[in-house]
C-alpha positions in Angstrom: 35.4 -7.5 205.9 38.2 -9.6 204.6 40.8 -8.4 202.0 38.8 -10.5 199.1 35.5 -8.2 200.5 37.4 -5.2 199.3 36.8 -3.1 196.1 39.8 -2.3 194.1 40.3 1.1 192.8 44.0 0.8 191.3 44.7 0.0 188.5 44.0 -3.3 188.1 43.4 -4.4 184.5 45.8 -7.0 182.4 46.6 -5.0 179.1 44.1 -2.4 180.2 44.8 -0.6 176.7 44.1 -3.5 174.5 40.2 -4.0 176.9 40.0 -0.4 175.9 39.8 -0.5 172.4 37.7 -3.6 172.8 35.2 -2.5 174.7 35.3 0.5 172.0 35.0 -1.4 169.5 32.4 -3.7 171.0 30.2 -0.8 170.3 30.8 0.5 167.0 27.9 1.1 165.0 25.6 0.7 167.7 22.5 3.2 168.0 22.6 4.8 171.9 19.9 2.7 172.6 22.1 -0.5 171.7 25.2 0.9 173.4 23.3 1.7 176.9 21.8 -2.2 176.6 25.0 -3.5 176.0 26.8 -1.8 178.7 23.9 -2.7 180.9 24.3 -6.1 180.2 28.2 -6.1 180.8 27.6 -4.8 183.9 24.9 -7.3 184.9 27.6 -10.0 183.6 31.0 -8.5 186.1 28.6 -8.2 188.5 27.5 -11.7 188.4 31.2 -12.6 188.1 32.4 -10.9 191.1 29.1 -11.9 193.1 30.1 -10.7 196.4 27.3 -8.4 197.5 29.8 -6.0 199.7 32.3 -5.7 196.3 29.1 -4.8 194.3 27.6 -2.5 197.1 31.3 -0.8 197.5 31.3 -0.4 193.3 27.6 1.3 193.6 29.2 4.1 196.2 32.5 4.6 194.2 30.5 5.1 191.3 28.3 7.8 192.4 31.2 9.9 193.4 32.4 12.7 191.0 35.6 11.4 189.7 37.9 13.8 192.4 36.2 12.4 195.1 36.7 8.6 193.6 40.4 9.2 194.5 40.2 10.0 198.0 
């Protein structure tokens, strides 16, 4: 596994405030249905951005940690 193979858990986001209230806003006035879609679809898109199988593979396994165990 090389260092690009590797999932980053820092901190890593360029004005990570500002792509909070975007991604808030993104889904104002959308019914739960529309919001689960959405972020389904966003996900589908990173994950086609980032393409490497072992990133995406890592991402499933840090996400189905409880958040104290995403830390260690």
């Amino acid at each position: 596994m090389t260092a690009t193979d590797d999932l980053i858990l820092t901190p890593n986001i360029e004005g990570a405030d500002d792509f909070y209230a975007d991604l808030l806003a993104a889904h104002e006035g959308l019914s739960k249905a529309e919001s689960d879609a959405y972020n389904a679809r966003l996900v589908l898109v990173l994950a086609n951005h980032i393409g490497s199988r072992s990133v995406l593979n890592q991402a499933l396994q840090a996400a189905a940690r409880k958040p104290a165990e995403a830390s260690a």
